[in-house]
MIRO-786330 format. One line per field, with one value per residue: z, y, x of N, C-alpha, C, CB in turn; residue number from 1; residue in one letter. Coordinates in Angstrom, 2 decimals. Glycine has a CB too. Layout:
nZ: (Z|...)
nY: (Y|...)
nX: (X|...)
caZ: (Z|...)
caY: (Y|...)
caX: (X|...)
cZ: (Z|...)
cY: (Y|...)
cX: (X|...)
cbZ: (Z|...)
cbY: (Y|...)
cbX: (X|...)
num: (NUM|...)
residu: (A|...)
REM end
This chain:
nZ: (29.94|32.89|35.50|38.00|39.47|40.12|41.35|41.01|38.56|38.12|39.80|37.92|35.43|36.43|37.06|34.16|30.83|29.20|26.03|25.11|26.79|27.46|29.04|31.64|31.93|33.97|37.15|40.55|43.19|42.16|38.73|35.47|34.53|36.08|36.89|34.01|34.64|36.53|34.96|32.82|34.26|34.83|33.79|32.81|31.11|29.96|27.01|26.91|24.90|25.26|25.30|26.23|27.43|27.48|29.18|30.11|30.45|28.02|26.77|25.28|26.53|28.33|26.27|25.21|28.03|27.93|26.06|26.48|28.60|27.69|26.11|23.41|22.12|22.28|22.97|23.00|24.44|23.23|22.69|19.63|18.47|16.50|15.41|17.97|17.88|15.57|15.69|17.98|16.97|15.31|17.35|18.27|17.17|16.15|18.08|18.39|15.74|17.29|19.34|17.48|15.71|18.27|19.05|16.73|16.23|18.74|18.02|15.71|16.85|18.08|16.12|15.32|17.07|16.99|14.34|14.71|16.76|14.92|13.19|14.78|15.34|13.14|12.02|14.41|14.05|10.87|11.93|13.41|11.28|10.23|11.52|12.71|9.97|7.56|9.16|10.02|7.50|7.04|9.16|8.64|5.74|6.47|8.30|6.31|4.67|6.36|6.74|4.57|4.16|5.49|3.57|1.14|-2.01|-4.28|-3.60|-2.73|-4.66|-5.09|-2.35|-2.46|-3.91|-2.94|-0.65|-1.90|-3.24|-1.14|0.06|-2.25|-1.72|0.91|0.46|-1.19|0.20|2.11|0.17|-0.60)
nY: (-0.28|-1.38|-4.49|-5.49|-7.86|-10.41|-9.57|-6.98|-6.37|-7.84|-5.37|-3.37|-4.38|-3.99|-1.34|0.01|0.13|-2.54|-4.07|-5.76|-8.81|-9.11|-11.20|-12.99|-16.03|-17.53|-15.57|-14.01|-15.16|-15.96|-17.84|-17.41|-19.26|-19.42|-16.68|-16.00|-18.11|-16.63|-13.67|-14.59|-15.78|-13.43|-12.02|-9.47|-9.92|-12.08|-12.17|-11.12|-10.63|-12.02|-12.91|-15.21|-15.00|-16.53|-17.70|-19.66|-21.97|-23.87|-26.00|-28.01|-29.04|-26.86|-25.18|-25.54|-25.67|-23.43|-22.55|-23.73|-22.22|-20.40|-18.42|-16.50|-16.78|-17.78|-17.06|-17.90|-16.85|-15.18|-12.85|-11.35|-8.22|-6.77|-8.87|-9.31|-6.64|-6.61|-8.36|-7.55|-5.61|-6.50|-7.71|-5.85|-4.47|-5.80|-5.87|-3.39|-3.20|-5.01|-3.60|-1.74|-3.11|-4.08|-1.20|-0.27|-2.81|-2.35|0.32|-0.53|-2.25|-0.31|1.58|-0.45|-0.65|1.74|2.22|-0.04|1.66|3.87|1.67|1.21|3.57|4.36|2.81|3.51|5.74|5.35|3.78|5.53|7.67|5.83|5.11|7.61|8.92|6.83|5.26|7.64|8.17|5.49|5.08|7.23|5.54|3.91|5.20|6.53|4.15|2.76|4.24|4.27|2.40|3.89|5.40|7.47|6.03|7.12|8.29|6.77|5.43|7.83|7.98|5.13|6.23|7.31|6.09|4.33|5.98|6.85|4.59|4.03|6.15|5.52|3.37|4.23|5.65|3.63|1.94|4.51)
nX: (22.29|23.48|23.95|25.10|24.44|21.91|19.90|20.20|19.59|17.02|16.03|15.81|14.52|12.27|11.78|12.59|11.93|13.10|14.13|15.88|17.82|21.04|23.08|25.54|26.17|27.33|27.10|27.34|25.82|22.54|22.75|22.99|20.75|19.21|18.18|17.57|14.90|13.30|12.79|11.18|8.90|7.65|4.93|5.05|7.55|8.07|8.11|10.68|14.00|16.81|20.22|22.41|25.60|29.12|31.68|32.33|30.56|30.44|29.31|27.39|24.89|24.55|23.86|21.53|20.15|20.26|18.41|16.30|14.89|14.47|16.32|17.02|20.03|23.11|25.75|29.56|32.72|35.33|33.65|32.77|32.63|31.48|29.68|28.12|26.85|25.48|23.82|22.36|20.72|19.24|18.00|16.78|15.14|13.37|11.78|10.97|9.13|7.38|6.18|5.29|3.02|1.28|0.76|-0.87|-2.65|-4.32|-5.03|-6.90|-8.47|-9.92|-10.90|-12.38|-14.11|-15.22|-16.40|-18.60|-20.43|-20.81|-22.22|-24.50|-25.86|-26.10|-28.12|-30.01|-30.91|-32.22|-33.70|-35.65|-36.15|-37.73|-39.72|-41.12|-41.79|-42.91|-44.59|-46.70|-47.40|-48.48|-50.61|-52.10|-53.06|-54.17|-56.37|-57.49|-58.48|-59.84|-62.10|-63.29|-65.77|-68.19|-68.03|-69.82|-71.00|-70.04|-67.74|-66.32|-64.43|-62.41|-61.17|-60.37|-58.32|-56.60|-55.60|-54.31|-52.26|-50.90|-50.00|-48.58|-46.49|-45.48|-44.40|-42.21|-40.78|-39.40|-37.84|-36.01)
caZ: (31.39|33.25|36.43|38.53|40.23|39.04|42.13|40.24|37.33|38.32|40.12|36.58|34.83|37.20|36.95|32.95|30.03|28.49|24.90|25.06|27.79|27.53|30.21|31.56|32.97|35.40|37.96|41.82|43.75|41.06|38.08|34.53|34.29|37.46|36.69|32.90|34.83|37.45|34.21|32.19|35.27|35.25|32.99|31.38|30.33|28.98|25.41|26.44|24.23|26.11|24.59|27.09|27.14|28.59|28.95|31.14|30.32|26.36|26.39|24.28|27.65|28.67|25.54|25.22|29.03|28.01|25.06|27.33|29.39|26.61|25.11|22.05|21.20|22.97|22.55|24.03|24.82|23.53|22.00|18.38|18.85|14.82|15.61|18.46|17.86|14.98|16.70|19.28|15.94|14.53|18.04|18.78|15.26|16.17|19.73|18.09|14.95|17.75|19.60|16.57|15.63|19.43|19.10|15.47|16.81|19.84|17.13|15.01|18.04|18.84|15.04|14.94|18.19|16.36|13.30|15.19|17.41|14.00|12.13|15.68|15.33|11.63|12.53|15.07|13.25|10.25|12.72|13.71|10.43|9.09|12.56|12.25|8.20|7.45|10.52|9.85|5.96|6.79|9.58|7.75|4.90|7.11|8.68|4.95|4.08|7.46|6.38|3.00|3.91|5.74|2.51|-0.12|-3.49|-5.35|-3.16|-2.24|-5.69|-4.87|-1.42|-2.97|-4.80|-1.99|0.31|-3.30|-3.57|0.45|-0.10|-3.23|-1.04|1.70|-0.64|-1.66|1.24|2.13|-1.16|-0.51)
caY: (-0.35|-2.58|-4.46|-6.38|-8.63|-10.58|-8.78|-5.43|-6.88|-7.50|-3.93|-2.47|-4.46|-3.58|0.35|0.15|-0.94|-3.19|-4.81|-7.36|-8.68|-9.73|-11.64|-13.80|-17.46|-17.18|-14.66|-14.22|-15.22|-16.21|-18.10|-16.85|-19.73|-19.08|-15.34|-16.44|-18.25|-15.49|-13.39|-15.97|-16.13|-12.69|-11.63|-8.45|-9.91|-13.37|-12.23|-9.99|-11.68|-13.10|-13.54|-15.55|-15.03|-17.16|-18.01|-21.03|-23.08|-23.69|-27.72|-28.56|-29.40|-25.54|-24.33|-26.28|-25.47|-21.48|-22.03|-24.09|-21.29|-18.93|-17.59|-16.10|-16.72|-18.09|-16.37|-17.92|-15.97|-14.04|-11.75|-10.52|-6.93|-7.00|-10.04|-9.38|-5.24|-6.75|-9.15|-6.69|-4.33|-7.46|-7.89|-4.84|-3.90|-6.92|-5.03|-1.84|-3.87|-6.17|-2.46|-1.02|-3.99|-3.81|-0.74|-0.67|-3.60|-1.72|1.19|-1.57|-2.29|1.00|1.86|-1.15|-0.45|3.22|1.66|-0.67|2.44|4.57|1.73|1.34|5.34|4.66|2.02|3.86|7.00|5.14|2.99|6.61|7.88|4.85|5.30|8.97|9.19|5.56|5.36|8.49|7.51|4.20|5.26|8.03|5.36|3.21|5.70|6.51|2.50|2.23|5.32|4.00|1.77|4.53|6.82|7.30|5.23|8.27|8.93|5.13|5.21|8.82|7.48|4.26|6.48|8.08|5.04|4.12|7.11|7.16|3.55|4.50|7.43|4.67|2.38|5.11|6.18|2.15|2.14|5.57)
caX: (22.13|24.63|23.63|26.19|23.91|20.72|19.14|19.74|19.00|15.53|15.23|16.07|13.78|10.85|11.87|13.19|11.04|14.28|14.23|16.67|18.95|22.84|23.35|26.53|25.47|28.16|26.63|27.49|23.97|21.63|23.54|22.15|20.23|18.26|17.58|15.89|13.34|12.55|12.68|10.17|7.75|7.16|3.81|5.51|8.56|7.60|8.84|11.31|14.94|17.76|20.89|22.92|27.45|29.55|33.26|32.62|29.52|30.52|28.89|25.47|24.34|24.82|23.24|20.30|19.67|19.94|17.09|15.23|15.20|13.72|17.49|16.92|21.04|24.05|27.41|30.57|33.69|35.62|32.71|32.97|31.66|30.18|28.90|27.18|26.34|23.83|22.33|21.56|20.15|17.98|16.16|16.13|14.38|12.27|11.17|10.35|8.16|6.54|5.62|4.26|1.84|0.51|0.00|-1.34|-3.81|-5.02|-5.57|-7.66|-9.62|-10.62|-11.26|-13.30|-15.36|-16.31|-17.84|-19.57|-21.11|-21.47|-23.32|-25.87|-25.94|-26.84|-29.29|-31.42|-31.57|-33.05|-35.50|-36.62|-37.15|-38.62|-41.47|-41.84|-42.30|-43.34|-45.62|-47.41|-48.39|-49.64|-51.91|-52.55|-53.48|-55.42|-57.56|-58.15|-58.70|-61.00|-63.61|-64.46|-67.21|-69.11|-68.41|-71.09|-70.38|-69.44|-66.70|-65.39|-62.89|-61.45|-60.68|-59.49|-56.67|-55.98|-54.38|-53.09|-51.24|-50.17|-48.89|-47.19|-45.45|-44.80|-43.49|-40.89|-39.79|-38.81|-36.74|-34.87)
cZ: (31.85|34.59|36.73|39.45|39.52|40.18|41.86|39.21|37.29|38.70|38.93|36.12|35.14|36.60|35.23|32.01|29.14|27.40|24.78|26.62|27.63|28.78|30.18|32.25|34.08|36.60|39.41|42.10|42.97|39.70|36.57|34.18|35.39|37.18|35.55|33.27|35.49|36.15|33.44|32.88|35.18|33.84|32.00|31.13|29.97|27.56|25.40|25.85|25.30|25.59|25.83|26.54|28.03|28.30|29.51|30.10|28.49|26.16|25.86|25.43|28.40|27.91|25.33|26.90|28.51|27.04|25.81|28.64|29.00|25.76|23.71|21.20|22.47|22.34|23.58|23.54|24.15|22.27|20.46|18.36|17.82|15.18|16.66|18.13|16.41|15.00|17.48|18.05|15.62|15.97|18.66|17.90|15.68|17.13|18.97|17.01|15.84|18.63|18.69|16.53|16.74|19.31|17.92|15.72|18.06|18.88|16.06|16.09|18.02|17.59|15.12|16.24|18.12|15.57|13.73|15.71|16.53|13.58|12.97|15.54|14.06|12.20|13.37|14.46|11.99|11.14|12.98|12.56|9.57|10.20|12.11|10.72|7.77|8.36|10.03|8.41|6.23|7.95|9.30|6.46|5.57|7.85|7.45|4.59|4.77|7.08|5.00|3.29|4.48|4.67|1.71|-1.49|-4.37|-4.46|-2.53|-3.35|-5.61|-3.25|-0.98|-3.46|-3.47|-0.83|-0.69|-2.87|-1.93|0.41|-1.01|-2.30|-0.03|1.12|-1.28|-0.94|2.02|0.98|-1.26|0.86)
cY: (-1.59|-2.77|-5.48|-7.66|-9.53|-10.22|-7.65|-5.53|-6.88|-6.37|-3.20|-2.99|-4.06|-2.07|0.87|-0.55|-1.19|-3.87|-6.03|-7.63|-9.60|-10.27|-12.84|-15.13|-17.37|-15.64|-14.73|-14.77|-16.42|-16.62|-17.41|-17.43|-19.23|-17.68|-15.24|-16.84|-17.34|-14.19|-14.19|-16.06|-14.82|-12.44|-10.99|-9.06|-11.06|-13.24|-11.43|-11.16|-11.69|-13.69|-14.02|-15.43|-15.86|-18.08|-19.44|-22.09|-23.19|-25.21|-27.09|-28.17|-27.51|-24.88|-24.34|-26.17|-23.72|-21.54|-22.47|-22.76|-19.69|-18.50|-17.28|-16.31|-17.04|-17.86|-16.83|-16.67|-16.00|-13.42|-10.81|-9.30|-6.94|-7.60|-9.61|-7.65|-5.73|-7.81|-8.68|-5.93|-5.49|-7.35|-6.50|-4.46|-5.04|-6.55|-4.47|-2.13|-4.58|-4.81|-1.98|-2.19|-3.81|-2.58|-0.14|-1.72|-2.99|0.02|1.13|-1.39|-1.35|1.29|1.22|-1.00|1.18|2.79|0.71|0.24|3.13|3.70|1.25|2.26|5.26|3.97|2.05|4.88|6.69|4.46|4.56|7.52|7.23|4.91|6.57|8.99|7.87|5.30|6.27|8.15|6.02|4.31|6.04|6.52|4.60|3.56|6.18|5.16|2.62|2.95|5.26|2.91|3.08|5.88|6.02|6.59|5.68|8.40|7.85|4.99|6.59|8.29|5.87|4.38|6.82|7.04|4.66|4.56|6.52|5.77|3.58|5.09|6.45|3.93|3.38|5.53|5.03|2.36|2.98|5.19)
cX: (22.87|24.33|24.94|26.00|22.36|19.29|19.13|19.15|17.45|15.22|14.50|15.25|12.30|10.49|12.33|12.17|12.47|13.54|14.78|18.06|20.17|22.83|24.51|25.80|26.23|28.00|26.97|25.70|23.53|23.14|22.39|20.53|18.45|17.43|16.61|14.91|12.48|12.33|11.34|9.08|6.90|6.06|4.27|6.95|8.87|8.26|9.67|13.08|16.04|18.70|21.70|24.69|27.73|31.14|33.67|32.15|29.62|29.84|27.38|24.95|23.57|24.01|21.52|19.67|19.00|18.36|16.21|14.23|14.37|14.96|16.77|18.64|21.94|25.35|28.25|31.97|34.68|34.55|33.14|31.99|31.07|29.08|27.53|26.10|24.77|23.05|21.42|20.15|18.80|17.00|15.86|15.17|12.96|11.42|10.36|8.86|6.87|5.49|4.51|3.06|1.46|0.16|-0.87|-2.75|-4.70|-5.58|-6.94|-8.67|-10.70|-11.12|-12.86|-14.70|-16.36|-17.34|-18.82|-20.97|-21.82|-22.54|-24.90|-26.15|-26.89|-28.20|-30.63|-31.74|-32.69|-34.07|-36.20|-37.07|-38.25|-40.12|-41.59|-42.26|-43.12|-44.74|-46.90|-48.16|-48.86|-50.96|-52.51|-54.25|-54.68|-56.81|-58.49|-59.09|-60.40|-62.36|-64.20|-65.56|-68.06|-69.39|-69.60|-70.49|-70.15|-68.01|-65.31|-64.11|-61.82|-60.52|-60.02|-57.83|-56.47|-55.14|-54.23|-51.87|-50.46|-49.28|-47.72|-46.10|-44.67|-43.86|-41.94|-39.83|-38.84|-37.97|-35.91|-34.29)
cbZ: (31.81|33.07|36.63|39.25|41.47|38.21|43.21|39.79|37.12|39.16|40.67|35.72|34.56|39.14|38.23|32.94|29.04|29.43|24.15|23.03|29.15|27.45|30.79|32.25|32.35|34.78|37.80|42.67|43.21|40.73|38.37|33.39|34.21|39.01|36.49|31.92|35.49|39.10|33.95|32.29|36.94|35.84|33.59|31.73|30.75|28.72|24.14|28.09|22.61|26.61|23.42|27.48|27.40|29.02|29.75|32.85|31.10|25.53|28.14|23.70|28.64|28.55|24.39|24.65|30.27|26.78|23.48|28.14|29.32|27.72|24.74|22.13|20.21|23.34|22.53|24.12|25.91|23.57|23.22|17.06|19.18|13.35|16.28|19.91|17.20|13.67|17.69|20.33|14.13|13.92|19.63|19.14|12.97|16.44|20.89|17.05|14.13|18.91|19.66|14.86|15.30|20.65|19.81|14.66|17.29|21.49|16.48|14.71|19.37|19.68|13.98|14.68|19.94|15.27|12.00|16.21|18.19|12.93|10.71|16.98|15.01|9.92|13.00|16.53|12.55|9.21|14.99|14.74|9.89|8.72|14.67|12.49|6.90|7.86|12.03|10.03|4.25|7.08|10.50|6.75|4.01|7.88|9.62|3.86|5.03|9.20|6.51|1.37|4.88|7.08|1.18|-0.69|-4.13|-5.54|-2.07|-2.53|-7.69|-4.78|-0.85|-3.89|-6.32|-1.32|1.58|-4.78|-3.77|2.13|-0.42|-4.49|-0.01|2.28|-2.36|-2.11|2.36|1.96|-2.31|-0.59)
cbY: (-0.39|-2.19|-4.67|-5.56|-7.66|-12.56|-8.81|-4.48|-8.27|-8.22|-2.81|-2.38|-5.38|-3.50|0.98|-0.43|-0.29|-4.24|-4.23|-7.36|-8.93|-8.48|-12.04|-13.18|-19.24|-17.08|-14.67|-12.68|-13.64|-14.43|-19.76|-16.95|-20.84|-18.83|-14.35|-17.48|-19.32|-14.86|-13.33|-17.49|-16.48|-11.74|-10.91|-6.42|-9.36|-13.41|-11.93|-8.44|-11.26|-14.15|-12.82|-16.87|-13.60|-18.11|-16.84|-21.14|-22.52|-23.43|-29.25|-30.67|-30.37|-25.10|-24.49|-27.96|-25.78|-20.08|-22.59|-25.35|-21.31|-17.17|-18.65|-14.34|-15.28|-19.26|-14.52|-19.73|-16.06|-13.76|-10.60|-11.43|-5.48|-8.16|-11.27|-9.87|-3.77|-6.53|-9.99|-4.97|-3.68|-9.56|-9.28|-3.85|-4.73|-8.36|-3.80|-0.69|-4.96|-7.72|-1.60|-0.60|-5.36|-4.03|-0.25|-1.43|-4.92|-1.56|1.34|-3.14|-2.05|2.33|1.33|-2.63|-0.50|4.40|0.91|-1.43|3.13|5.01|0.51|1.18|6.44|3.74|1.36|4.13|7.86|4.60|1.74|7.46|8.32|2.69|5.24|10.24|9.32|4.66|6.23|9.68|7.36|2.44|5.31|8.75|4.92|2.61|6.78|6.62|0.84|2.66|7.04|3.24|0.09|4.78|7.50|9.05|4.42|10.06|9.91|3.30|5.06|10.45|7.83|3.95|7.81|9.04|3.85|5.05|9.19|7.24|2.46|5.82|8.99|3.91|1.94|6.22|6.98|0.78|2.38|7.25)
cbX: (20.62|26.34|22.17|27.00|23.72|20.69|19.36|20.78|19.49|14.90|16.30|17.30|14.03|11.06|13.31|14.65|9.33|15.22|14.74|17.82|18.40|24.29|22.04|27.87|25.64|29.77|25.38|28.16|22.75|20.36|24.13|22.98|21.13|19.34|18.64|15.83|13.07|13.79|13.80|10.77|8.30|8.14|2.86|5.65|9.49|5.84|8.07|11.43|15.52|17.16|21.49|22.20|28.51|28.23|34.22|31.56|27.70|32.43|28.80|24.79|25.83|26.12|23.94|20.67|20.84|21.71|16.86|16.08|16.76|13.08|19.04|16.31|21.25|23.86|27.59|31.13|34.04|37.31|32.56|32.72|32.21|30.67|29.95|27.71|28.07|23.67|22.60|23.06|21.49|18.54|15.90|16.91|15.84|12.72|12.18|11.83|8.98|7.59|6.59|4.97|1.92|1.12|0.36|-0.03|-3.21|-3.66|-4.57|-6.96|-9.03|-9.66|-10.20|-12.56|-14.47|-15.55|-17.40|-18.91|-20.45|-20.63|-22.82|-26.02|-24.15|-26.01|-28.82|-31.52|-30.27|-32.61|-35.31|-36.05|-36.70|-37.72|-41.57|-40.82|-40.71|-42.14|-44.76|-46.66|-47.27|-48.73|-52.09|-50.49|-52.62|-54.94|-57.28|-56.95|-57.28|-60.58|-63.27|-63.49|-67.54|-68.88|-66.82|-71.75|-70.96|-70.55|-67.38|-66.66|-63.42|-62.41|-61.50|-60.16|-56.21|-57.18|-54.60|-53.35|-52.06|-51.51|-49.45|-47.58|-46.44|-45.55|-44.83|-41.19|-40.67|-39.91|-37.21|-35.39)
num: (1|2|3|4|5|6|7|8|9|10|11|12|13|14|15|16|17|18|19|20|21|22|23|24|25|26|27|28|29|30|31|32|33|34|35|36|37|38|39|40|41|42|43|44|45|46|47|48|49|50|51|52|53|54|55|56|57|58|59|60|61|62|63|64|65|66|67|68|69|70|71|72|73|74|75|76|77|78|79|80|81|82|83|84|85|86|87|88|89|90|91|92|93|94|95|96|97|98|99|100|101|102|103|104|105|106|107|108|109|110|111|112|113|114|115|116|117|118|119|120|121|122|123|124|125|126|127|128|129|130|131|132|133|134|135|136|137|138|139|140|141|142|143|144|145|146|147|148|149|150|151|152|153|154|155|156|157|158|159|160|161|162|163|164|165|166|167|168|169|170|171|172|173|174|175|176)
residu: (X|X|X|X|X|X|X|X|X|X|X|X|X|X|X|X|X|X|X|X|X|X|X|X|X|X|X|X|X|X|X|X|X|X|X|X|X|X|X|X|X|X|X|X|X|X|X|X|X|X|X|X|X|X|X|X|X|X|X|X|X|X|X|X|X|X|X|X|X|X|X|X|X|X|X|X|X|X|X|X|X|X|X|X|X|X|X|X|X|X|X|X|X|X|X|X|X|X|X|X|X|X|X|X|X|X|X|X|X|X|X|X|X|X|X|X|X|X|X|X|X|X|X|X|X|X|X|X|X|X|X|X|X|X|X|X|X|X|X|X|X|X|X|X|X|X|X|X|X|X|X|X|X|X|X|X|X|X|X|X|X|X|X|X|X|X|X|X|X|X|X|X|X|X|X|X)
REM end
């Protein structure tokens, strides 16, 4: 996509999701420098790369403005197409990698906000079998426990085993 202005330039980036941008420092309007920061300011395109060209501005002074700036690479003039065609390939490769992990991490996320839900899912289902089954044998055992003083003294050690046993059974069903 080729803009001729750094007022199209921005349209396009508004209306285009771009990877990396070539840009000349020498611009009508807006000079390159100027357009990296209005670039840089904006939220979504904070990390987008920025190789800056330029046939003019070749001083330190010039270059060290462009990184300041954010550049990811400063190419002066006259352009070695090799040169620059896999530079373009490395950040572009670097786009597409920095894509996947985002959305690879927003995949994580969501993974991780299931098992959280499954192991509350797990967690109330056992609280409700541990009240319904659990529950039931110990008041079970206790209404057993509670009616041995008013039994007869023949019948106080059968109804001894018997909240035995029901605790045993409780006791088992805690352990499974």
């Amino acid at each position: 996509i080729k803009a001729h202005s750094a007022k199209e330039a921005l349209e396009i980036l508004l209306q285009t999701e771009i990877a990396l941008v070539l840009m000349d420092v020498s611009m009508p309007e807006l000079d390159g420098f100027e357009l990296a920061n209005l670039i840089r300011g904006h939220p979504r395109f904070q990390d987008i790369a920025i190789i800056f060209i330029s046939a003019v501005h070749l001083a330190d002074v010039d270059r060290v403005k462009a990184y300041e700036r954010g550049a990811a690479d400063y190419i002066s003039v006259p352009v070695i197409p090799e040169l620059l065609r896999a530079k373009v390939r490395v950040f572009l490769d670097l786009y597409r990698k920095t894509k996947q992990l985002a959305t690879l991490n927003q995949e994580l996320r969501h993974l991780s906000g299931r098992i959280l839900a499954s192991q509350e899912e797990e967690r109330r289902r056992i609280a409700r079998e541990l009240h319904d089954s659990l529950g039931q044998e110990l008041c079970l055992a206790k209404m057993v426990a509670d009616g041995i003083p008013q039994r007869s003294p023949e019948s106080k050690d059968a109804a001894a085993e018997e909240v035995s046993g029901l605790i045993d059974h409780a006791i088992q069903q805690v352990r499974s």
